[in-house]
gemmi code that builds the backbone of each chain (N, CA, C; Angstrom):
import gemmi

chains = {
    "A": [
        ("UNK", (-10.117, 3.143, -14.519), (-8.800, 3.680, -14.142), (-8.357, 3.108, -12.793)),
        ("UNK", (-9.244, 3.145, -11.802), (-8.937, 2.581, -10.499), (-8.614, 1.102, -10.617)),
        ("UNK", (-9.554, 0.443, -11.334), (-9.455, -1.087, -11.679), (-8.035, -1.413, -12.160)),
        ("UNK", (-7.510, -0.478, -13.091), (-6.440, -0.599, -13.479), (-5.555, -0.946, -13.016)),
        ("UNK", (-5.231, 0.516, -12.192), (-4.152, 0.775, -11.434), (-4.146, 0.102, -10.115)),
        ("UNK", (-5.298, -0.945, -9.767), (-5.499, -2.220, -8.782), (-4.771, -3.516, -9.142)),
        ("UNK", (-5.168, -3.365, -10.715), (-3.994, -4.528, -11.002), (-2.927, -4.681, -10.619)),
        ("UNK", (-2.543, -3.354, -11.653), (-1.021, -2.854, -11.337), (-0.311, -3.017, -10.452)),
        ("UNK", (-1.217, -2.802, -9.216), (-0.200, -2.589, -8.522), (0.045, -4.080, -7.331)),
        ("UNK", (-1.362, -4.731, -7.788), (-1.405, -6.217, -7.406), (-0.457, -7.229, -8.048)),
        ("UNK", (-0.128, -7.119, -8.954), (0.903, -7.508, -9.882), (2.219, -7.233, -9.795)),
        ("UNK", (2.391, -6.167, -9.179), (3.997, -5.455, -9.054), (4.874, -6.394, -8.335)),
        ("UNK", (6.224, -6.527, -8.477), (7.240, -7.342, -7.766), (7.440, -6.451, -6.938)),
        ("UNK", (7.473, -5.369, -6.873), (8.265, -4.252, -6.052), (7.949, -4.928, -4.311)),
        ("UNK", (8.718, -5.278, -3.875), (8.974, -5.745, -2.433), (7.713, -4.807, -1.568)),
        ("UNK", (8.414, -3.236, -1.388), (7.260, -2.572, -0.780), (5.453, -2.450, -1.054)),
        ("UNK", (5.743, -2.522, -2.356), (4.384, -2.956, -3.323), (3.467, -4.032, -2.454)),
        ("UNK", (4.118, -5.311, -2.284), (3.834, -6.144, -2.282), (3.121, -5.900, -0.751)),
        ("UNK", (4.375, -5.333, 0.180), (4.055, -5.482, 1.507), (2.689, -4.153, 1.839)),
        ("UNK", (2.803, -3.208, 1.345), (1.260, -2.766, 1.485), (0.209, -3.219, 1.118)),
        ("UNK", (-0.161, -4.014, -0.219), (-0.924, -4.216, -0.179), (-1.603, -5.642, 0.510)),
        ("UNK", (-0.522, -6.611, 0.688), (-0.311, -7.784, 1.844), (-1.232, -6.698, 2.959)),
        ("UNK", (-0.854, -5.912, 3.570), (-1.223, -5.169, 4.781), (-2.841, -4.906, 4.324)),
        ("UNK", (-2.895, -4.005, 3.378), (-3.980, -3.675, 3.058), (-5.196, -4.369, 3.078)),
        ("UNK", (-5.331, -5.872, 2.421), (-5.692, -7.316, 2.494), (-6.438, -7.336, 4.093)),
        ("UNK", (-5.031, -7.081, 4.268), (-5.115, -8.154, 6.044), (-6.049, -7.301, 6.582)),
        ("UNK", (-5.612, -5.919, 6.571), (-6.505, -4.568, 7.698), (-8.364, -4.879, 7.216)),
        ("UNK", (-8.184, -5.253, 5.872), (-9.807, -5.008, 5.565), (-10.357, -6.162, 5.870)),
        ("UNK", (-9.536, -7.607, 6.124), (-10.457, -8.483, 5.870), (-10.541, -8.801, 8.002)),
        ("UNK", (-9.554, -7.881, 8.718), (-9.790, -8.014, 9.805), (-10.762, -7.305, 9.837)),
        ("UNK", (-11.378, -6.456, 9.995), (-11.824, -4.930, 10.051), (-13.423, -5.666, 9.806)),
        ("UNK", (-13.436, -6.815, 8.333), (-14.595, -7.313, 8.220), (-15.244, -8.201, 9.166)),
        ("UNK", (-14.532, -8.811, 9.563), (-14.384, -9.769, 10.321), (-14.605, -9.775, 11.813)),
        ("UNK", (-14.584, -8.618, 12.411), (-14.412, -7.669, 13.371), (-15.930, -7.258, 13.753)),
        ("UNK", (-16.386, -6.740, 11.976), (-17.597, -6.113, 12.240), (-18.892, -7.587, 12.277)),
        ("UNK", (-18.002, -8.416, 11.720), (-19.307, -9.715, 11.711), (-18.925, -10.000, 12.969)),
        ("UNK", (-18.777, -10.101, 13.677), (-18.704, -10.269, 15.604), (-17.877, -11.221, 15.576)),
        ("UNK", (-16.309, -11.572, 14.832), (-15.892, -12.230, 15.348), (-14.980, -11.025, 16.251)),
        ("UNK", (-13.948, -11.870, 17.182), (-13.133, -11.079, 18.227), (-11.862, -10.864, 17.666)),
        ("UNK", (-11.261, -9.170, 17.722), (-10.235, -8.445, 17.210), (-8.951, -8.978, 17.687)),
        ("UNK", (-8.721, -9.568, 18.662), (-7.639, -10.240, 19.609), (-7.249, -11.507, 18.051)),
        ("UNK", (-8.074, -12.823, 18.615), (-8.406, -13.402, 17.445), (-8.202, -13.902, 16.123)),
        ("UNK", (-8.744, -12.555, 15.646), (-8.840, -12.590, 13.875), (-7.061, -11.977, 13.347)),
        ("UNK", (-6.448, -10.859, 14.747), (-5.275, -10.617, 14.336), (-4.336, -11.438, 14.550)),
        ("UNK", (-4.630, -12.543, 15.665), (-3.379, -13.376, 15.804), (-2.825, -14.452, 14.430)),
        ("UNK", (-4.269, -14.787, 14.150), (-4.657, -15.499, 12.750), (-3.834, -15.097, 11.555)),
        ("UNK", (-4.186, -13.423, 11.824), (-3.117, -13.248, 10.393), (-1.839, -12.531, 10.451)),
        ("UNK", (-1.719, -13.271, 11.864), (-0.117, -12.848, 12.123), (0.521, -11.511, 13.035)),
        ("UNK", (-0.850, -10.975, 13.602), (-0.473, -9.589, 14.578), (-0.998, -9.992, 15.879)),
        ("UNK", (-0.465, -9.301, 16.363), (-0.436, -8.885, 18.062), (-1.688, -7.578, 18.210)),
        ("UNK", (-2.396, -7.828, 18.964), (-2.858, -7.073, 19.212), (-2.453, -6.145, 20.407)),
        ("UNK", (-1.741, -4.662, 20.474), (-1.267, -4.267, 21.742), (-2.085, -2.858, 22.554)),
        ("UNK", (-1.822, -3.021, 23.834), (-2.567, -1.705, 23.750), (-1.988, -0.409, 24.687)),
        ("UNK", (-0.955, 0.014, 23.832), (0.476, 0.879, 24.421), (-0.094, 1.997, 25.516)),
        ("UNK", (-1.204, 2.398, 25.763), (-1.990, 3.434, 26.537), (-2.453, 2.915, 28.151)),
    ],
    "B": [
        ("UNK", (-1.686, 22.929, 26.270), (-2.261, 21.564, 26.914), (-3.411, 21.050, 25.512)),
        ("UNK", (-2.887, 20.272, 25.254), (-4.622, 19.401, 24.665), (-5.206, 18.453, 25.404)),
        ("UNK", (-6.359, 18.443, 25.337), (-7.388, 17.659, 26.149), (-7.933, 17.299, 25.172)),
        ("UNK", (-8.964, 15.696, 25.609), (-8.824, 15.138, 24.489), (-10.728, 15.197, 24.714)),
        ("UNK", (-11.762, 16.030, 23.563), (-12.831, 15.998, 23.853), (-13.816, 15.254, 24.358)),
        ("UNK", (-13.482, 13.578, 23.382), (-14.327, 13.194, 23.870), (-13.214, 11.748, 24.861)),
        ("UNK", (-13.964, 11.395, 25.945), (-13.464, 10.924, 26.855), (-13.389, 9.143, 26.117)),
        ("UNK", (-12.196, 8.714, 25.998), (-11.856, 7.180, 25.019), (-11.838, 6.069, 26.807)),
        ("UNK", (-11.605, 4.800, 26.062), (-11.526, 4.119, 27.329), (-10.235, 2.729, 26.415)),
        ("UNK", (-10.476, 2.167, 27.881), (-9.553, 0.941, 27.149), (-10.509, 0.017, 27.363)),
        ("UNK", (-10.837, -1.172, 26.098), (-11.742, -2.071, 26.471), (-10.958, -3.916, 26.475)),
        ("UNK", (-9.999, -3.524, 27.402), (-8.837, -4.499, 27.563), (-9.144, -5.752, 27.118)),
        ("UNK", (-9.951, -6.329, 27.319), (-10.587, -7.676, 27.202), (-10.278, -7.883, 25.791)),
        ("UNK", (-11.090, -6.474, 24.559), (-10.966, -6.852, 23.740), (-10.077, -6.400, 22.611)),
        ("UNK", (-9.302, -5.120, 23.549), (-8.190, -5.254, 22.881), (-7.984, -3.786, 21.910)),
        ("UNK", (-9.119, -3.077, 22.566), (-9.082, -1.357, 21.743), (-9.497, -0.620, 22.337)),
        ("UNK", (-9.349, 0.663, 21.977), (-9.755, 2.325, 22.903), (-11.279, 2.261, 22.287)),
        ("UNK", (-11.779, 2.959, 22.663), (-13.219, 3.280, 22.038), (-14.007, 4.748, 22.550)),
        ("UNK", (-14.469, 5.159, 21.658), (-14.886, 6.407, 22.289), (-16.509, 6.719, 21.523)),
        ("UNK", (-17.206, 7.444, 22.328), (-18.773, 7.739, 21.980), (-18.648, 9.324, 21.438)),
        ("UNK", (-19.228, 9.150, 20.103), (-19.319, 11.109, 19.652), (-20.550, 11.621, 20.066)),
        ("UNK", (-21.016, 12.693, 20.170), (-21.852, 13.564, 20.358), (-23.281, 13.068, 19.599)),
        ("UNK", (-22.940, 12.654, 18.165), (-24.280, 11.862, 17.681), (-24.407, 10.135, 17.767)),
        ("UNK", (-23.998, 10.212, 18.793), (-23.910, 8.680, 19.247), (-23.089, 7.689, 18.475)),
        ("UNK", (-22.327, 7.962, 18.026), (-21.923, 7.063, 16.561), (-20.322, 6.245, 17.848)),
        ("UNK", (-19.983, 5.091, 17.750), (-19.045, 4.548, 18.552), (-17.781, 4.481, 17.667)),
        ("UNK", (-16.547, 4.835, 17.929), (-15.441, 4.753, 17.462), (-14.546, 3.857, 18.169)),
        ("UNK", (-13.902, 2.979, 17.596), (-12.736, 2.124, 17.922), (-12.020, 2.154, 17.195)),
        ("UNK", (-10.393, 2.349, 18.380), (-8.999, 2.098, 17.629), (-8.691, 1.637, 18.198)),
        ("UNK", (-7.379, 0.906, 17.627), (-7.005, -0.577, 18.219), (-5.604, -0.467, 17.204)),
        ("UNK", (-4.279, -0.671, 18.308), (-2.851, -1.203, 17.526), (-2.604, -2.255, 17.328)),
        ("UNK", (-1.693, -2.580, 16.367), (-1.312, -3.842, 16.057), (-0.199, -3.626, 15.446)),
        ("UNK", (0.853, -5.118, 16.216), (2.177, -5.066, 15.669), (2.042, -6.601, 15.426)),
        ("UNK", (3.274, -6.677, 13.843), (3.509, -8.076, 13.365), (4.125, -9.122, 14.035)),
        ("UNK", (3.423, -10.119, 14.777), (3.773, -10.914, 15.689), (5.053, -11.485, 15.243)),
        ("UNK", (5.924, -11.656, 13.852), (6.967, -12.356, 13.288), (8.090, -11.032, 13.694)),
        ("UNK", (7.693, -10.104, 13.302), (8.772, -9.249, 13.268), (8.211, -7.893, 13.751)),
        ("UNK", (8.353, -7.084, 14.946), (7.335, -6.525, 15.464), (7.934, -5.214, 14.701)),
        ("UNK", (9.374, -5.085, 14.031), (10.171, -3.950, 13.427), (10.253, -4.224, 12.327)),
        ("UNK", (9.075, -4.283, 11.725), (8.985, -4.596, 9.731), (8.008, -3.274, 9.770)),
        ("UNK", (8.697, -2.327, 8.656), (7.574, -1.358, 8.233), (7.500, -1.525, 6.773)),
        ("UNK", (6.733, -2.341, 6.230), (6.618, -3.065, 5.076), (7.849, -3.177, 4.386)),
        ("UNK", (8.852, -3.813, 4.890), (9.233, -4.358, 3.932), (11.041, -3.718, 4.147)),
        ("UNK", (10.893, -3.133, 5.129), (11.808, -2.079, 5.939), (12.265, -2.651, 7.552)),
        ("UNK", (13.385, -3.170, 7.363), (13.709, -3.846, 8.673), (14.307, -2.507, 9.734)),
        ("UNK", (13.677, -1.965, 10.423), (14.007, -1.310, 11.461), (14.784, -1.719, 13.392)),
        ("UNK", (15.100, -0.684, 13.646), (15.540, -1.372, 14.845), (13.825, -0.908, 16.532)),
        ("UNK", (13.473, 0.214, 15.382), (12.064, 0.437, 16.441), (10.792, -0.041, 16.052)),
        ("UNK", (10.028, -0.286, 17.395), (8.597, -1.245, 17.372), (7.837, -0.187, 15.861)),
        ("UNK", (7.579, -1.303, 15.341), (6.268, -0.933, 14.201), (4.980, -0.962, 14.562)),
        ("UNK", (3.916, -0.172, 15.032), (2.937, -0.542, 15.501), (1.655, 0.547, 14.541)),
        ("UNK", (0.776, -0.602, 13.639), (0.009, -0.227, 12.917), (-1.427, 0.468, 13.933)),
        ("UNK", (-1.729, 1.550, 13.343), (-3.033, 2.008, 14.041), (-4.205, 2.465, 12.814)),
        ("UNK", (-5.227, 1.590, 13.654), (-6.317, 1.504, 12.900), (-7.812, 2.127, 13.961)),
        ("UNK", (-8.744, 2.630, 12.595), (-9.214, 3.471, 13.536), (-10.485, 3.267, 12.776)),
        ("UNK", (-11.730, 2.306, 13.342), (-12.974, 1.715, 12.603), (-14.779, 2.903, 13.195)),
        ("UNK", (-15.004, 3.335, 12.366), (-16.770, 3.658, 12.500), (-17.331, 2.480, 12.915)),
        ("UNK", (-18.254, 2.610, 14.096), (-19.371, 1.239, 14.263), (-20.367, 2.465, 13.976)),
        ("UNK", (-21.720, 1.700, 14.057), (-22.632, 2.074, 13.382), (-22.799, 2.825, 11.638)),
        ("UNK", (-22.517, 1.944, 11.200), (-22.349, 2.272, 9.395), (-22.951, 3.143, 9.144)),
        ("UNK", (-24.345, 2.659, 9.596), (-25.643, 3.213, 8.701), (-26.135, 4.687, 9.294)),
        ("UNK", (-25.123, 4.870, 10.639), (-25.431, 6.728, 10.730), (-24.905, 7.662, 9.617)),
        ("UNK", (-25.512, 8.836, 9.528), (-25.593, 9.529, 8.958), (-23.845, 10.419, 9.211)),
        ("UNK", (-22.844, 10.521, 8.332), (-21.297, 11.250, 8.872), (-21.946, 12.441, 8.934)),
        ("UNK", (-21.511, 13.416, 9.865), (-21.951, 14.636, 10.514), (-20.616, 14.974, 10.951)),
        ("UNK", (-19.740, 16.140, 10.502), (-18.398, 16.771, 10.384), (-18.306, 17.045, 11.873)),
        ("UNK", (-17.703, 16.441, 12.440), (-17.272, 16.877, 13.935), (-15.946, 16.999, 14.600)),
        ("UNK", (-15.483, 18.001, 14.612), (-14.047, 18.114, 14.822), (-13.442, 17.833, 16.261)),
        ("UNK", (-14.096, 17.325, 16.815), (-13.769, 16.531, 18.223), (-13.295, 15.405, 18.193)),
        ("UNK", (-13.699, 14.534, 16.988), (-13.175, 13.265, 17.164), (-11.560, 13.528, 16.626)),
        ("UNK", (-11.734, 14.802, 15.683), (-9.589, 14.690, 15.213), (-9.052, 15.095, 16.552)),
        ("UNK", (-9.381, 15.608, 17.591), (-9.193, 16.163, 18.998), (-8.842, 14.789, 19.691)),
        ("UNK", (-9.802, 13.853, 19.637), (-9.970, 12.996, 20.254), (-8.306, 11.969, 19.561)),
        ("UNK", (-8.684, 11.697, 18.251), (-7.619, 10.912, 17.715), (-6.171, 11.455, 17.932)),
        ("UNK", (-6.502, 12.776, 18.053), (-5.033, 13.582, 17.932), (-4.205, 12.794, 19.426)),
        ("UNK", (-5.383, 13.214, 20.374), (-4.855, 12.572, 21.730), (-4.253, 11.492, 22.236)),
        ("UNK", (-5.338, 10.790, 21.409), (-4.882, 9.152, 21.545), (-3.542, 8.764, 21.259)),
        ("UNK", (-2.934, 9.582, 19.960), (-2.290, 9.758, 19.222), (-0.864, 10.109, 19.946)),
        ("UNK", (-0.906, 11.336, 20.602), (-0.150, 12.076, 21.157), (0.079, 11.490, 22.865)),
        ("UNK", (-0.442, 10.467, 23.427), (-0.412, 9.798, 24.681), (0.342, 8.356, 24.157)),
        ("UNK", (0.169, 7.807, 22.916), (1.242, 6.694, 22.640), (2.251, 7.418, 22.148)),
        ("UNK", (2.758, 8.394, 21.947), (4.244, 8.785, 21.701), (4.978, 8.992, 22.479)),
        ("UNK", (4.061, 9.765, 24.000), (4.939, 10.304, 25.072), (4.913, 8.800, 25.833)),
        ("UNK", (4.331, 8.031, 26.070), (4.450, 6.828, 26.190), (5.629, 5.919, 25.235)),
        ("UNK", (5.556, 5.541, 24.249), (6.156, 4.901, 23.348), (7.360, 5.762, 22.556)),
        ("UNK", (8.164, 6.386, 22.733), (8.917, 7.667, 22.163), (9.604, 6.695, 21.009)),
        ("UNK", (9.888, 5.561, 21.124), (10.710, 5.207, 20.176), (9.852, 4.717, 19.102)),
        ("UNK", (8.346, 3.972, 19.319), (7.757, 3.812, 18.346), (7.695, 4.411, 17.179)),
        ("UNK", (7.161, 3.667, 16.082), (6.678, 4.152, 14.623), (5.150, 3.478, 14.509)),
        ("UNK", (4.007, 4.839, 14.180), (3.027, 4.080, 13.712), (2.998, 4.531, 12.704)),
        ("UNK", (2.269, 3.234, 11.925), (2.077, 2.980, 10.219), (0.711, 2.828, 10.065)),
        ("UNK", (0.259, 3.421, 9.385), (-1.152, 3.202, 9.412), (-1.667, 3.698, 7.292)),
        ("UNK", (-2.467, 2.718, 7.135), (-3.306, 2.646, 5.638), (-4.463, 2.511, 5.702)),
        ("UNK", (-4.571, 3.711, 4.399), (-6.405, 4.164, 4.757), (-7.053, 2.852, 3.661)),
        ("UNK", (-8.412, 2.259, 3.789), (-9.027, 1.595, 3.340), (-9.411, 2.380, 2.360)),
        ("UNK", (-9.604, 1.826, 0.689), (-10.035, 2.590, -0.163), (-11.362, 1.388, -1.190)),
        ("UNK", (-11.728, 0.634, 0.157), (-12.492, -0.436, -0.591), (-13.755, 0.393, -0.840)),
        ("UNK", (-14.409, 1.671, -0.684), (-14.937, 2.860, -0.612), (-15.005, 3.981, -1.849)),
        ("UNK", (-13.165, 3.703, -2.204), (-12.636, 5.146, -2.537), (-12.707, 5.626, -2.459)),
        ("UNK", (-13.156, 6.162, -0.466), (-12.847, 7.321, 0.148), (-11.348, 7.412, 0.721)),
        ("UNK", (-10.351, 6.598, 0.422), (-9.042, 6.449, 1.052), (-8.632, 8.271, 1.146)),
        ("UNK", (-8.247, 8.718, 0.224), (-7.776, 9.753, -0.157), (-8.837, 11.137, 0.589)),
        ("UNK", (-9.675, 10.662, 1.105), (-10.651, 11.229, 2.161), (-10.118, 11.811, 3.220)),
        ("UNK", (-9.424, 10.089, 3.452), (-9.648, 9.599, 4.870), (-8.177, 10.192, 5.672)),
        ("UNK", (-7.423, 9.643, 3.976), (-5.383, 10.616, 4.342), (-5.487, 12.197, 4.452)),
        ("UNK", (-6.314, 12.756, 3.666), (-6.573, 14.278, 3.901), (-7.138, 14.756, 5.434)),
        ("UNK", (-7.819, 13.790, 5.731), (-8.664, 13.995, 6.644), (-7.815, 13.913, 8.159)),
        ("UNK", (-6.702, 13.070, 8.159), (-5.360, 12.454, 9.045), (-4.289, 13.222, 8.370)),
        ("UNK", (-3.795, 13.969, 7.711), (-2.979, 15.039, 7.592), (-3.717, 15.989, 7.898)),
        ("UNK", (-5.017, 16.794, 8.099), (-5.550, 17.844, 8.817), (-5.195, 17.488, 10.402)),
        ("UNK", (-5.646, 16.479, 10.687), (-5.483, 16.504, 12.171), (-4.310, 16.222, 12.701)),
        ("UNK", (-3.429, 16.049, 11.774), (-1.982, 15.902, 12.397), (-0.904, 17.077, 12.196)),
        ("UNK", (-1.763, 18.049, 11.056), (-1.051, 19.422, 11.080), (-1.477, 20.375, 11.895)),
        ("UNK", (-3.207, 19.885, 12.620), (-3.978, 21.021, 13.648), (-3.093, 20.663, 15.102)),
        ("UNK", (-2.807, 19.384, 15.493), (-2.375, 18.969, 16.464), (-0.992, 18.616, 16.703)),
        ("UNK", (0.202, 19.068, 15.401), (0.982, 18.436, 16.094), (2.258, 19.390, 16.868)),
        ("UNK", (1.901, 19.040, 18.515), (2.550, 19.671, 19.477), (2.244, 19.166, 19.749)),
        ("UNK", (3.321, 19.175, 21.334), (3.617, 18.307, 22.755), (2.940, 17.352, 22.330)),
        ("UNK", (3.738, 15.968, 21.858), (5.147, 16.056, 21.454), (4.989, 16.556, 19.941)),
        ("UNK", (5.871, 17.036, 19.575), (6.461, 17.569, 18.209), (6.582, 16.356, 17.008)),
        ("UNK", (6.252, 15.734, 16.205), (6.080, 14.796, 15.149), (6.425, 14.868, 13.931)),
        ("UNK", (6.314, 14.009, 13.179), (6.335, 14.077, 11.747), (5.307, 12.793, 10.856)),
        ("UNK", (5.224, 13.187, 10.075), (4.116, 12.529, 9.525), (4.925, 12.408, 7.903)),
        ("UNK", (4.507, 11.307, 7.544), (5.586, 11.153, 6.313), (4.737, 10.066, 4.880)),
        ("UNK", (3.999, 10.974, 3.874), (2.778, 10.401, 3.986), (3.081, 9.652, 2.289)),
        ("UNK", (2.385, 8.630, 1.959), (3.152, 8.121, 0.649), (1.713, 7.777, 0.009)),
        ("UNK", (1.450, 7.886, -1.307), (0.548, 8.238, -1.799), (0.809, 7.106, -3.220)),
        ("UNK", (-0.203, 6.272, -4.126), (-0.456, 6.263, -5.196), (-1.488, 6.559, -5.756)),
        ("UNK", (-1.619, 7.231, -6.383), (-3.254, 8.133, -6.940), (-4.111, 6.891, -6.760)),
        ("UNK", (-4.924, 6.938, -6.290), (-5.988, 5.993, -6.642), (-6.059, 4.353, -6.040)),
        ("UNK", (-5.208, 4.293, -5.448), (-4.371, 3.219, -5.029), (-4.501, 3.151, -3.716)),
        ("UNK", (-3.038, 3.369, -3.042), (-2.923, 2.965, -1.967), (-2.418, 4.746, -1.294)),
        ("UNK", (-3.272, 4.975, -0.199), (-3.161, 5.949, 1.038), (-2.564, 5.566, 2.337)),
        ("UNK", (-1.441, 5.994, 2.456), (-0.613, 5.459, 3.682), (0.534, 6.355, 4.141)),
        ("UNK", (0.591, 5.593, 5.346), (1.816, 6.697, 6.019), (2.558, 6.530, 7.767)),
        ("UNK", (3.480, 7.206, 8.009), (4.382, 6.999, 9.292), (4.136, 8.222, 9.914)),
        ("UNK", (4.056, 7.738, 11.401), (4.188, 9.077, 12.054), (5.153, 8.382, 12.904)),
        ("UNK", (6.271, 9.337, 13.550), (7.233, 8.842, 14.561), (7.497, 10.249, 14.999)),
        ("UNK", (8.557, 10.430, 16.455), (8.543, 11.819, 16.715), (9.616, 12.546, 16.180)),
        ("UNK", (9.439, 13.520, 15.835), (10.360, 14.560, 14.926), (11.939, 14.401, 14.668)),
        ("UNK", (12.085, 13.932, 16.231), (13.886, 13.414, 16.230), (13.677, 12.320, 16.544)),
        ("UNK", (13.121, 11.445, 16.003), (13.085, 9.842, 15.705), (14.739, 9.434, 14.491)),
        ("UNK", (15.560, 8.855, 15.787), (16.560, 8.408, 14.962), (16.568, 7.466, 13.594)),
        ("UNK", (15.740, 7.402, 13.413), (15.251, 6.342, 12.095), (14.468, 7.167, 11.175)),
        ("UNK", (13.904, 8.543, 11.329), (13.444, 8.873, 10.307), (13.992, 9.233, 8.946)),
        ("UNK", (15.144, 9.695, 8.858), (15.526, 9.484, 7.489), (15.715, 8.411, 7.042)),
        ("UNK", (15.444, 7.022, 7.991), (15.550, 5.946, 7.233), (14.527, 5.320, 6.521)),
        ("UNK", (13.595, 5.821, 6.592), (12.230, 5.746, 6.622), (12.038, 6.478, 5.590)),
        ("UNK", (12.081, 7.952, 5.431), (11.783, 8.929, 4.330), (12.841, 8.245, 3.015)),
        ("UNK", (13.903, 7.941, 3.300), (14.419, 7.541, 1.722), (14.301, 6.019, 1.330)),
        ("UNK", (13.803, 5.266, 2.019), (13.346, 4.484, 2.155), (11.550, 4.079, 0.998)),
        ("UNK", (11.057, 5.227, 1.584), (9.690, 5.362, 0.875), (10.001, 5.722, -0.506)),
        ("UNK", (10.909, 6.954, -0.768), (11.284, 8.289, -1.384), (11.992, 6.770, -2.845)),
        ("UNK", (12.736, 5.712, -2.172), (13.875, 4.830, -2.913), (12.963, 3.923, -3.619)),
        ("UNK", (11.459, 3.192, -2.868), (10.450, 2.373, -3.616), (9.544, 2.876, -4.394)),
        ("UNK", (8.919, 4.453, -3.950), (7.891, 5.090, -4.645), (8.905, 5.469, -6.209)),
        ("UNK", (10.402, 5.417, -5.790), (10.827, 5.934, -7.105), (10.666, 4.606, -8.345)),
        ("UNK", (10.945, 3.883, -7.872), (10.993, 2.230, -8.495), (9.661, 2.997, -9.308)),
        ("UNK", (8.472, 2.342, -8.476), (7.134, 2.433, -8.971), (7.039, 3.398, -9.896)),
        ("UNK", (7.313, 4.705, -9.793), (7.095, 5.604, -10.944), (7.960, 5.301, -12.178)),
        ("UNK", (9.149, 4.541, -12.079), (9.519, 4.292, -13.762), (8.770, 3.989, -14.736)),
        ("UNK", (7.225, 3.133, -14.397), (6.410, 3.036, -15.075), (5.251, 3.773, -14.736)),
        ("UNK", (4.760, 4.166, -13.720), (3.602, 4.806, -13.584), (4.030, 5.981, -12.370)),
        ("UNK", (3.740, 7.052, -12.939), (4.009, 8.637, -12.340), (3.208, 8.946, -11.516)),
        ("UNK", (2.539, 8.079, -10.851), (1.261, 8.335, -9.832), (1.609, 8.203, -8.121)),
        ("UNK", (2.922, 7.967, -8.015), (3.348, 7.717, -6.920), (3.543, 9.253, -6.371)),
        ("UNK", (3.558, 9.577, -4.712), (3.940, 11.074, -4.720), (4.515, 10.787, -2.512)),
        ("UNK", (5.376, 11.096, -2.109), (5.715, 11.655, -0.900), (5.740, 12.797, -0.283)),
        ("UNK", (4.937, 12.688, 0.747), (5.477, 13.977, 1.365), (5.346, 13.866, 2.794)),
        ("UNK", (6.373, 14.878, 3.509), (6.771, 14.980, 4.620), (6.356, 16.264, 5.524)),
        ("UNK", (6.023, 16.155, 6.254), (5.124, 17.167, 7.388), (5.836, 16.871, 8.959)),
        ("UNK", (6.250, 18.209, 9.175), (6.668, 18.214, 10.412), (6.009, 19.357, 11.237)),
    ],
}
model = gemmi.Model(1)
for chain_id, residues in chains.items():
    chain = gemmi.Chain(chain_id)
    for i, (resn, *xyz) in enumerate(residues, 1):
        res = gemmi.Residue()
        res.name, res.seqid = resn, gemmi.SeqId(i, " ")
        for name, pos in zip(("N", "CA", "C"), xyz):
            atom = gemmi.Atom()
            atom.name, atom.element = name, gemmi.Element(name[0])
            atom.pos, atom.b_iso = gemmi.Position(*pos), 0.0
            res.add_atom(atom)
        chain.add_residue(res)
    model.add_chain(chain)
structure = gemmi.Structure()
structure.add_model(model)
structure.setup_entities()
């Protein structure tokens, strides 16, 4: 069921569709990437973010 | 007043807050906005900063032990970039490479319904069963939030013409 609805929704044209799971992608494969010691600065500029730190 | 339990830091260099829990376990969060368009909330051209917040476990292999200091802690963090950032929007999606996503959104709508005062918020949370866990927080009279809620309310409807698994909801 999950597999499924992974397709699904990997497949979808739906614009917003698209852009979460684009996001989704990006957050996990930084996140992996992060934890193998590369640097968070880095790995986000790579896939297109800023890293900021509003505090 | 909230105080934030456990004491976070900034680890500038590399670019995130980080904080130590009680069973030693290290937490880092860290924002991020889209260097092309820093006012894209997927897919949603806004006129305020989009800034995604992500919030990672180090040490995997400890044992999770229910501690309600760290939603204290996040709440804070949380609640110091708004009064700071008033115009911001953060967007943030739970990882479900796990399929604990739906965990993790329950778990971030508890702490955003225990905590939210000074400042006053909304949380606006968009759901596909099984799928994708995600959501906006901006502050309560955030001039853009209804643009945002029908916005979600206008794509999640798309999606359900074929599959009824889509669901919104809004928390103030």
């Amino acid at each position: 069921m999950n597999e499924h609805k992974n397709i699904k929704a990997k497949k979808s044209n739906h614009k917003t569709m698209r852009a979460v799971i684009d996001a989704l992608v990006t957050k996990k494969e930084i996140k992996s990437r992060v934890q193998n010691g590369e640097r968070l600065k880095e790995v986000a500029k790579e896939k297109g973010f800023n890293v900021v730190l509003p505090l | 007043m909230l105080s934030s339990p456990y004491k976070f830091h900034k680890v500038e260099k590399e670019g995130y807050y980080s904080f130590v829990s009680k069973n030693d376990i290290t937490y880092k969060c860290f924002f991020t906005q889209k260097a092309e368009d820093g006012s894209d909330l997927l897919g949603l051209k806004l006129k305020s900063p989009v800034i995604f917040f992500n919030f990672n476990r180090e040490n995997k292999e400890s044992a999770v032990v229910y501690d309600r200091r760290i939603g204290f802690t996040i709440a804070d963090i949380l609640n110091q970039f708004f009064k700071k950032n008033p115009n911001a929007i953060i967007s943030y999606i739970c990882d479900n490479g796990d399929y604990k996503a739906i965990k993790r959104q329950n778990h971030f709508e508890k702490w955003f319904s225990t905590h939210n005062k000074a400042p006053k918020k909304t949380l606006i949370k968009a759901e596909i069963h099984d799928v994708i866990y995600a959501g906006a927080i901006m502050l309560f009279e955030h001039p853009e939030k209804k643009k945002v809620e029908n916005y979600f309310i206008k794509e999640l409807k798309k999606f359900n013409e074929t599959d009824k698994s889509g669901e919104i909801n809004v928390f103030e």
